[in-house]
ROGUSE-26896 format. One record per residue (C-alpha): x, y, z; residue number from 1. Coordinates in nm, 3 decimals, decimal comma, padded with zeros to 5 digits. Example, Ala and Ser with C-alpha at 12.3 -4.5 7.8 and 13.67 -1.06 7.14 Angstrom:
((01,230; -00,450; 00,780); 1)
((01,367; -00,106; 00,714); 2)
***
This chain:
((06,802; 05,624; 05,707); 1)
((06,506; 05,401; 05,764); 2)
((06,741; 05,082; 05,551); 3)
((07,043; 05,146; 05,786); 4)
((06,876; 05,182; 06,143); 5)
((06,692; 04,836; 05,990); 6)
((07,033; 04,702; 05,980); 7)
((07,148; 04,747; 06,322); 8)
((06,777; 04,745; 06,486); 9)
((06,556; 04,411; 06,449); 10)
((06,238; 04,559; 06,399); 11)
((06,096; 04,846; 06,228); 12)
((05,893; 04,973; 06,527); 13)
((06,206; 04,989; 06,733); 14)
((06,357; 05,180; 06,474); 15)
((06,106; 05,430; 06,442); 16)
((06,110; 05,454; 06,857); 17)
((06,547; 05,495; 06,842); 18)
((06,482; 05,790; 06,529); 19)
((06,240; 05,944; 06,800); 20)
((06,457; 05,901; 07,167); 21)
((06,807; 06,032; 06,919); 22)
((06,663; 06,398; 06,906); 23)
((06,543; 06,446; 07,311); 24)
((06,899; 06,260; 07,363); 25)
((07,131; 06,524; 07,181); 26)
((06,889; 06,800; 07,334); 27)
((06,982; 06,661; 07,680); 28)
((07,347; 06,630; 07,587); 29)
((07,347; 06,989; 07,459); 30)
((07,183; 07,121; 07,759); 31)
((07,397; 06,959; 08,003); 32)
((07,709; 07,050; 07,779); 33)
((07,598; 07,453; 07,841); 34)
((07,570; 07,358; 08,211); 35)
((07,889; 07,257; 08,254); 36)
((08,020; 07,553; 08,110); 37)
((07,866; 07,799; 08,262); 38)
((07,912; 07,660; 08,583); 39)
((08,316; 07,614; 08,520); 40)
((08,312; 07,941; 08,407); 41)
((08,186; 08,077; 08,725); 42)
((08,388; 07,855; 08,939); 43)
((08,733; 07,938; 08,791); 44)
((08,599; 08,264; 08,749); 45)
((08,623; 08,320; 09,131); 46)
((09,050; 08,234; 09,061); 47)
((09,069; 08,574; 08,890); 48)
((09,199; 08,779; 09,179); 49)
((09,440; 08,517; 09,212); 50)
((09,622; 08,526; 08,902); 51)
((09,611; 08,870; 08,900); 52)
((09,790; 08,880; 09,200); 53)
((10,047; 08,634; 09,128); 54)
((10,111; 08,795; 08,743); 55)
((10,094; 09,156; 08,841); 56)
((09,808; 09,232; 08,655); 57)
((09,514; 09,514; 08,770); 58)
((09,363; 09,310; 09,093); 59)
((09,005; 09,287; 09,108); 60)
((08,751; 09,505; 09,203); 61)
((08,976; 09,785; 09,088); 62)
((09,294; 09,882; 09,261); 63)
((09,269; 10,198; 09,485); 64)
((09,449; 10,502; 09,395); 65)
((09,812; 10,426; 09,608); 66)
((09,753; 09,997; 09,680); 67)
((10,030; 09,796; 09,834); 68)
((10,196; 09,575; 09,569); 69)
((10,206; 09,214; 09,656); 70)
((10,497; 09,039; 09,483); 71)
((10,529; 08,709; 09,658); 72)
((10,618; 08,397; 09,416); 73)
((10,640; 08,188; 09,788); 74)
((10,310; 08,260; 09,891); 75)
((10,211; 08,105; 09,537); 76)
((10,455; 07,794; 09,586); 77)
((10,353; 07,714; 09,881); 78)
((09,986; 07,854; 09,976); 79)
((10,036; 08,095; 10,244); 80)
((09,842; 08,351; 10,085); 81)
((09,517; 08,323; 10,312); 82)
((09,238; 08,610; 10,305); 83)
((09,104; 08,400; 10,631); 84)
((09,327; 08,434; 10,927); 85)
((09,504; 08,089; 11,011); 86)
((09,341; 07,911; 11,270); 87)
((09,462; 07,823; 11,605); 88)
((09,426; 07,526; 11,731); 89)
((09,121; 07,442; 11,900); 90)
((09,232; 07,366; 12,248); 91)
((09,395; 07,711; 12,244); 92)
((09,138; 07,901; 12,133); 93)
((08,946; 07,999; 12,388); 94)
((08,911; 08,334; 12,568); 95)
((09,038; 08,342; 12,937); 96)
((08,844; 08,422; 13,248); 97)
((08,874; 08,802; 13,452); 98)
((09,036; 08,616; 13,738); 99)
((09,303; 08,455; 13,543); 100)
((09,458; 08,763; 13,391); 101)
((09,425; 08,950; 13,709); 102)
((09,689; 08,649; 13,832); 103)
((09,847; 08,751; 13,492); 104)
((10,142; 08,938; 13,397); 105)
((10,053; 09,213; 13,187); 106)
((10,223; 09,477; 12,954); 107)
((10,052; 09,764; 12,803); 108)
((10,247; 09,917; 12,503); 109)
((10,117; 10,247; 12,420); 110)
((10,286; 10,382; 12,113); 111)
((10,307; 10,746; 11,929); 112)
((10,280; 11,076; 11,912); 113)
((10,063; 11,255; 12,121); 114)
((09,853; 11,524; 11,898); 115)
((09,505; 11,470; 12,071); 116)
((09,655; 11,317; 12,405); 117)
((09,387; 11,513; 12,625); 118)
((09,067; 11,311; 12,467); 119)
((09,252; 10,998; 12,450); 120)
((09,509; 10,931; 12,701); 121)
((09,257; 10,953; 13,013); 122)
((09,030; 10,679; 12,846); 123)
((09,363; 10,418; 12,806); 124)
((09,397; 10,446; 13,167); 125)
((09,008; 10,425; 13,227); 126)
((08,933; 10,132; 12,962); 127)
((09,268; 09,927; 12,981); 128)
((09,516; 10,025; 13,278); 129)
((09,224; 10,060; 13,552); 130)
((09,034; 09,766; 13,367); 131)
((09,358; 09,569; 13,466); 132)
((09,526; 09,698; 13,749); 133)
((09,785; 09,475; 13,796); 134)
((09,922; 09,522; 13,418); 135)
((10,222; 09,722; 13,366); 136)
((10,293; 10,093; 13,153); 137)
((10,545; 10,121; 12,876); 138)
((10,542; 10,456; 12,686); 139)
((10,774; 10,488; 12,341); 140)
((10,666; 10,844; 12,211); 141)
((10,852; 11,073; 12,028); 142)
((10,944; 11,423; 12,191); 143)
((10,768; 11,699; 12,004); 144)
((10,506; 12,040; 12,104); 145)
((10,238; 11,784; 12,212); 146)
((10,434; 11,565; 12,473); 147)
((10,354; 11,788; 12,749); 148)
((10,003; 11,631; 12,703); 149)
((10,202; 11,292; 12,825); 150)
((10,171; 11,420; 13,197); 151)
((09,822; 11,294; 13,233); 152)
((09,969; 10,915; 13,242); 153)
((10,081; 10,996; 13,646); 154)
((09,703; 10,901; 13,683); 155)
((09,796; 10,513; 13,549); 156)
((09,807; 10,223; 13,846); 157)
((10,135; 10,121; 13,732); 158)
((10,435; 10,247; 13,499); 159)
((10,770; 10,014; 13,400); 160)
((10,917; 10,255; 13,177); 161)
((10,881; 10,572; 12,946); 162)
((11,081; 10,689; 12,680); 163)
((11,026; 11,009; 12,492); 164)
((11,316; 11,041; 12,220); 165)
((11,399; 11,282; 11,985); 166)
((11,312; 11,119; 11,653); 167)
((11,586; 11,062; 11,427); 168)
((11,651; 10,992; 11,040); 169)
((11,666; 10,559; 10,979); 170)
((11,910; 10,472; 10,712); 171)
((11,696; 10,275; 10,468); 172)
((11,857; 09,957; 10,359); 173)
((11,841; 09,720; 10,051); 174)
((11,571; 09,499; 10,246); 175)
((11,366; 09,799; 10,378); 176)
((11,350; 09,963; 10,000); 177)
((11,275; 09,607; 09,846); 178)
((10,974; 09,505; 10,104); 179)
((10,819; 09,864; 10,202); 180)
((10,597; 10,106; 09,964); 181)
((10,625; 10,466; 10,092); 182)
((10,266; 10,462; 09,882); 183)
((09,989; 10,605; 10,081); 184)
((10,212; 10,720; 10,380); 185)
((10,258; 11,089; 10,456); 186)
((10,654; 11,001; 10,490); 187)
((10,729; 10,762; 10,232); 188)
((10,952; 10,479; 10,374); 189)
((11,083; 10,668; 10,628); 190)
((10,729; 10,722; 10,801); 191)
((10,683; 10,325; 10,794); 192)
((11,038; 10,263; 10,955); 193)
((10,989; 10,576; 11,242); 194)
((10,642; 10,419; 11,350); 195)
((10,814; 10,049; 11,355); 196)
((11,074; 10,130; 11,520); 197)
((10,819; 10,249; 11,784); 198)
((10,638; 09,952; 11,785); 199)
((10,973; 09,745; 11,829); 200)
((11,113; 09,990; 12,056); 201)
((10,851; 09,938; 12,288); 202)
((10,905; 09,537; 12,252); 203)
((11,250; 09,613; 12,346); 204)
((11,186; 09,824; 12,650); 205)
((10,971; 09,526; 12,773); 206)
((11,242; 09,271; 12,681); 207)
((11,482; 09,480; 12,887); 208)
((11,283; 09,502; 13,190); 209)
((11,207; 09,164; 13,177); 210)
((11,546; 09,028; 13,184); 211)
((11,639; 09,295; 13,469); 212)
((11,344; 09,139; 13,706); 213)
((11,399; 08,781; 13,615); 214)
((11,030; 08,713; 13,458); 215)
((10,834; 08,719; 13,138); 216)
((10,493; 08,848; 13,065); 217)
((10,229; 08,622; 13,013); 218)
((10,045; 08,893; 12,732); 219)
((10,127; 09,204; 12,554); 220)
((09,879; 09,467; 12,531); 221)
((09,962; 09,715; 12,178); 222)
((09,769; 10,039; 12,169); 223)
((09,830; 10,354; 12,031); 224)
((09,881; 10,700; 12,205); 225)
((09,612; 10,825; 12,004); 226)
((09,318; 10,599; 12,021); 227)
((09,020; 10,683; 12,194); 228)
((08,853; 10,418; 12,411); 229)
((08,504; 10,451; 12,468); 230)
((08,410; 10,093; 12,637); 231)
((08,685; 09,872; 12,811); 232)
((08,848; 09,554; 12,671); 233)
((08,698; 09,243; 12,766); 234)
((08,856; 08,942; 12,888); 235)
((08,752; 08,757; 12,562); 236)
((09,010; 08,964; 12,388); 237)
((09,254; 08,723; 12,558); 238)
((09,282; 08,432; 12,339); 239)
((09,564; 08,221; 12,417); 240)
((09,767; 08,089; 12,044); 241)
((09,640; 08,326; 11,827); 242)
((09,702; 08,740; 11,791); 243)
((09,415; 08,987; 11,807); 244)
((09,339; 09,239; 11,570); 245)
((09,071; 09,483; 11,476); 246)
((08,844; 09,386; 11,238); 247)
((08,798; 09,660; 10,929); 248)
((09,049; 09,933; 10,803); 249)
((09,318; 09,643; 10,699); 250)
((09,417; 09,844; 10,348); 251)
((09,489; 09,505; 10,182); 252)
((09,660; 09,344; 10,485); 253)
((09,577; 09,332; 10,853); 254)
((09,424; 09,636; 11,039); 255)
((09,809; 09,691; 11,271); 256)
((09,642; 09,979; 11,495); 257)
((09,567; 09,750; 11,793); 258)
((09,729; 09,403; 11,830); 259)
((09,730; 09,183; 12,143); 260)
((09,845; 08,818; 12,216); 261)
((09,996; 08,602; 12,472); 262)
((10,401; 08,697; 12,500); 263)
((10,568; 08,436; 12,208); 264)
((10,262; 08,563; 11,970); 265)
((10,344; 08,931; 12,057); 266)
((10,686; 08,911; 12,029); 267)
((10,650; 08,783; 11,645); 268)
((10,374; 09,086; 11,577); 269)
((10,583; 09,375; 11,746); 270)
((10,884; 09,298; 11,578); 271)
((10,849; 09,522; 11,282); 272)
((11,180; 09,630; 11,193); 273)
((11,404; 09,321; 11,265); 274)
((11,155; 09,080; 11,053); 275)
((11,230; 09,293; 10,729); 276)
((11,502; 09,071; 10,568); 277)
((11,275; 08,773; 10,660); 278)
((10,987; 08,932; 10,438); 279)
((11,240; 08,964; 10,165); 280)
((11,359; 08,617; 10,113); 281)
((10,999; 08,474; 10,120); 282)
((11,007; 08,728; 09,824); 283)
((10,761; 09,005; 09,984); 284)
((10,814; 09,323; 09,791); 285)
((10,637; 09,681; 09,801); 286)
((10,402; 09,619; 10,059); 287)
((10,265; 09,917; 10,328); 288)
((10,228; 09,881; 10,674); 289)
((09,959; 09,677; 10,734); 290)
((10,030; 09,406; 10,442); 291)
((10,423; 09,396; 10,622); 292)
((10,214; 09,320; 10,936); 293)
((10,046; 09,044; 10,776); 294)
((10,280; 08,889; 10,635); 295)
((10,506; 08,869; 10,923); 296)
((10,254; 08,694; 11,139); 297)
((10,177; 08,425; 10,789); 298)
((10,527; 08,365; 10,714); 299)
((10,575; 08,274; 11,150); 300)
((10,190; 08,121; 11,103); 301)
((10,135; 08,278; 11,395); 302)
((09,707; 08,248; 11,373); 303)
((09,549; 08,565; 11,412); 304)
((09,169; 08,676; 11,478); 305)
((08,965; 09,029; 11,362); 306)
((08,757; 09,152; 11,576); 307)
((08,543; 09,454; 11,632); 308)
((08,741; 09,660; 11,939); 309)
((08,567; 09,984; 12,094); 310)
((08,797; 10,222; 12,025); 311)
((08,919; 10,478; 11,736); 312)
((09,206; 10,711; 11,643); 313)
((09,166; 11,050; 11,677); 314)
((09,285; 11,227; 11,356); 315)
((09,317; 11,572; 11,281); 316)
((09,367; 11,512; 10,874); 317)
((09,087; 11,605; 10,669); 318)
((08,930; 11,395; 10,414); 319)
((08,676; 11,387; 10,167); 320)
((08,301; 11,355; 10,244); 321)
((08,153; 11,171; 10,073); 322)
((08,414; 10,928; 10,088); 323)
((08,518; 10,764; 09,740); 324)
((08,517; 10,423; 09,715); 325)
((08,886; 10,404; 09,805); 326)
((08,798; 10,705; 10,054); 327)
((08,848; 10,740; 10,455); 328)
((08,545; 10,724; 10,633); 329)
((08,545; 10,926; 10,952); 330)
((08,358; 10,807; 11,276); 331)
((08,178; 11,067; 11,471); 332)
((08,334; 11,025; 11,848); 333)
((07,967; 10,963; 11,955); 334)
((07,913; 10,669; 11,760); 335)
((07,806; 10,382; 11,959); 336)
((08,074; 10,143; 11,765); 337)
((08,285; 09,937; 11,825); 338)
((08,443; 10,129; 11,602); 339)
((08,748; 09,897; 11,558); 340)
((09,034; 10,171; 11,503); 341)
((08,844; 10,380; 11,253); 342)
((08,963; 10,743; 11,227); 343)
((08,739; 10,950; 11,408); 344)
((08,688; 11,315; 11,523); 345)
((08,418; 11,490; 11,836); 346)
((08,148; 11,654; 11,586); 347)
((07,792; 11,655; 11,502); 348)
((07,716; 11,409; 11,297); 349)
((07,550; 11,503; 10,924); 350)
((07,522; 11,098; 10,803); 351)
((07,327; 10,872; 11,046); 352)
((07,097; 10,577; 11,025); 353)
((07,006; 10,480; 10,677); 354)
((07,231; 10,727; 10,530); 355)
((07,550; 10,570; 10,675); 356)
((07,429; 10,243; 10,498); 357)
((07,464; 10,408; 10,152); 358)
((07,771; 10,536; 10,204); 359)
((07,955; 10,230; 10,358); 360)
((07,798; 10,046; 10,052); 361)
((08,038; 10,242; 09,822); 362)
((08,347; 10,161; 10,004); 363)
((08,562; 09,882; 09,930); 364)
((08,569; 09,684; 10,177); 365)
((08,923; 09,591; 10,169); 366)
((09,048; 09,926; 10,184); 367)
((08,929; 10,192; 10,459); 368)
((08,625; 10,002; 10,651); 369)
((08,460; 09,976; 10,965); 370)
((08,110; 09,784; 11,045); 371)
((07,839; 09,988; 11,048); 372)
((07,561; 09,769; 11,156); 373)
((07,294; 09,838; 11,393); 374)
((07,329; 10,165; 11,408); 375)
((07,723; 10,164; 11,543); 376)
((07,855; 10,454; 11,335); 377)
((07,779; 10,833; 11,268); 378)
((08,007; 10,983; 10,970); 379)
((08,115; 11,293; 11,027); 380)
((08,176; 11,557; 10,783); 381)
((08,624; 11,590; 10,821); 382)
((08,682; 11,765; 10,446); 383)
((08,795; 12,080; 10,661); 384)
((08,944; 12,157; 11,010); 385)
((08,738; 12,038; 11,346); 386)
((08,407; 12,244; 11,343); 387)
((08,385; 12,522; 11,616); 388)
((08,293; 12,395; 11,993); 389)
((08,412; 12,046; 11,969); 390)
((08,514; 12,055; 12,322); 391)
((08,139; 12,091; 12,385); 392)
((08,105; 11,783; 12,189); 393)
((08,370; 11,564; 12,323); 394)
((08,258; 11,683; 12,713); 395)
((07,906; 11,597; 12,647); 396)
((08,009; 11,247; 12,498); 397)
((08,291; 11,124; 12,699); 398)
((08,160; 11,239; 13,033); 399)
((08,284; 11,452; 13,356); 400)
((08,606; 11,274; 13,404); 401)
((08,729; 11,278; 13,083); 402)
((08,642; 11,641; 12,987); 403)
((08,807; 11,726; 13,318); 404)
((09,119; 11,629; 13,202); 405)
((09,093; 11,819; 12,844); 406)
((08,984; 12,093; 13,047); 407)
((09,331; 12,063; 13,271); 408)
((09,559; 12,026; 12,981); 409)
((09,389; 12,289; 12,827); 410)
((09,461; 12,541; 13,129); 411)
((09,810; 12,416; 13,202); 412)
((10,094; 12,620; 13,328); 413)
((10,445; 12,510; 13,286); 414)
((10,503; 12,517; 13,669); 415)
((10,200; 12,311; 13,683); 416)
((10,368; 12,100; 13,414); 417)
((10,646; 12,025; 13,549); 418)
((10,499; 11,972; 13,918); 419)
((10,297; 11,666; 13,686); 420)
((10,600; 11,573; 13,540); 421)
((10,772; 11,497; 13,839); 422)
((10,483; 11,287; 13,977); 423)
((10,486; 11,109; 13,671); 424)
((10,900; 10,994; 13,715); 425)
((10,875; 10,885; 14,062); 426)
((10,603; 10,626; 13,977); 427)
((10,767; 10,493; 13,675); 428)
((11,079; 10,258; 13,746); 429)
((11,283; 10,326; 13,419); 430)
((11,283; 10,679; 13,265); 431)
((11,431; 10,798; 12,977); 432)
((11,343; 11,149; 12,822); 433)
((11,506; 11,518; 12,779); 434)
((11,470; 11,727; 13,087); 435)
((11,077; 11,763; 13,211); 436)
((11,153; 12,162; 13,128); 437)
((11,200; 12,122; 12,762); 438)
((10,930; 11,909; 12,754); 439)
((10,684; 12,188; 12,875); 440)
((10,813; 12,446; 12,732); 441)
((10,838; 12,307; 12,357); 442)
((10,439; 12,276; 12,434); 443)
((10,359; 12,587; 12,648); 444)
((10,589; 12,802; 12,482); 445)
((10,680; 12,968; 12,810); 446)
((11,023; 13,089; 12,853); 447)
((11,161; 12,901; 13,200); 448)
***
């Protein structure tokens, strides 16, 4: 060794010093070699999700028990796949002052069925349509035993138009069956297509009324029948360019159970049903309601923005307590929130403080979620039926005025029904519903 480092090196001391420097120089070479690897292992590591979403595989963390499916080889081609909301652009995104939307044209959109209608219609009126007097009602609710409950919206400053239909059976075509998963929804399919074809119905109804009195809304307001308001919605909700959602319970998509925008972002968001065959040439297959949602509003880049909303939807389902990791945590109606849309339900709540921390913790985030920080949520126990003297519970929580109008629906009459029913057509300018007697009397059950 000694003879042919000689040859290359002109002395023997340097030789001896290069025999010395060779072994720290592979060690060094060796050690930065393991580096390297480890940290592109970690880095493409972080693409797994990624090609297991665009190769079918299992997605990672684990898939829930009914996921959406997301088949979408343009989203791949072209990079609209986003887990960040697209931003607007900067000059637009700004919230805008109290005075300006009071010069505003408004529309409220309240859509659904109205199964706890006493809790929550008095605080839409008290949070949104007395918050902003000059906005405008539309109703699109389906006519079964709890539309009676409807009544209570003679209270609201101002009303366009109200429909209450008798739901019907929508033909599922090739798009429909190729973009929706009935997986996860009580109705399959035809569930999703019956609650957009509220949400576009109401679009319509505002379209319509529009072109009759020569204007157009400057923003679209889209709530739901049964959500529960328990603080008002500010005027940096308004953000001009971009769409508004609630942050949490997305279920792999966008969280769809509040939405508001100015009227060209609205009218991409509410148009559920007629967007379908769009979703299905950008190749968007098997998705559920709130994945359809978001890819409508990527494939229009329409920017949109999550953020925590004080309000929740009152659900009578039961689920299980603790909730699984792919489980439905319920929100105690006292909760401080924002609760952002999370299902919720008046009781007394067994999981506060530290122990709704280490149940949230469990709970993919992705899925069912709501922030629970500082002390904003109480879990409830909702594995059975609502406990016994819940109306004590939601009086004591929501306040005089509101129980006052439980209490009302709760003593109704159907003359006194009807007497509300007739207040409630001569302040709304476009009506269209079965005769104000059925409508009682399907919910009283007393014979005319």
């Amino acid at each position: 060794m000694m003879k042919k480092c000689s040859k290359w090196v002109s002395s023997d001391l340097h030789c001896k010093l290069l025999l010395l420097i060779l072994p720290l120089l592979s060690l060094l070479f060796y050690f930065s070699l393991s580096s390297i690897s480890a940290i592109a292992s970690n880095t493409f590591s972080t693409f797994a999700p990624l090609n297991s979403f665009f190769n079918n595989n299992a997605p990672v963390p684990p898939s829930p028990p009914h996921p959406p499916v997301f088949t979408n080889q343009t989203e791949k081609k072209t990079g609209l796949d986003r887990s960040e909301p697209l931003s607007p652009p900067g000059f637009l995104n700004r919230s805008v002052t109290k005075e300006e939307l009071n010069r505003s044209r408004i529309a409220v959109c309240i859509v659904g069925g109205a199964r706890r209608f006493e809790l929550t219609g008095p605080s839409i009126i008290q949070k949104i349509l007395n918050e902003y007097p000059n906005s405008d009602l539309y109703l699109h609710s389906p006519l079964d035993s709890n539309a009676y409950k409807l009544f209570l919206l003679k209270n609201a400053p101002r009303i366009s138009a109200i429909k209450i239909f008798k739901p019907k059976t929508i033909k599922e075509t090739e798009f429909q069956v190729r973009v929706l998963s009935g997986r996860g929804s009580p109705n399959g399919i035809q569930g999703l297509l019956q609650y957009f074809n509220l949400v576009e119905g109401c679009l319509k109804m505002i379209q319509a009324y529009q072109y009759k009195n020569n204007f157009t809304y400057d923003w679209i307001i889209r709530t739901r029948v049964d959500g529960y308001w328990n603080s008002s919605l500010s005027p940096e909700d308004f953000i001009p360019g971009a769409y508004l959602v609630p942050s949490g319970s997305s279920y792999g998509g966008l969280n769809d159970r509040f939405g508001l925008g100015d009227y060209n972002t609205s009218v991409v968001a509410l148009s559920r049903l007629s967007l379908i065959p769009e979703l299905d040439a950008a190749r968007y297959h098997l998705l559920n309601s709130e994945g359809a949602f978001k890819a409508q509003l990527t494939i229009h880049r329409v920017p949109y923005i999550s953020k925590r909303l004080p309000f929740c939807v009152v659900s009578d389902r039961s689920y299980d307590f603790p909730p699984p990791r792919f489980g439905v945590p319920v929100a105690a109606l006292s909760s401080p929130g924002p609760l952002s849309g999370a299902k919720c339900r008046p009781c007394t709540p067994p999981c506060t403080h530290n122990c709704v921390g280490l149940m949230m913790n469990t709970l993919y985030r992705g899925w069912s979620w709501t922030d629970w920080a500082n002390n904003t949520l109480q879990l409830c126990d909702a594995h059975a039926e609502w406990e016994s003297g819940w109306q004590k519970i939601f009086d004591q929580v929501a306040g005089n005025k509101l129980a006052a109008a439980r209490q009302q629906v709760e003593n109704l009459k159907m003359e006194q029904c009807v007497k509300y029913f007739a207040e409630l057509m001569k302040k709304t300018a476009y009506w269209e519903a079965p005769p104000v007697s059925q409508i009682c009397r399907l919910g009283l059950s007393v014979p005319v």
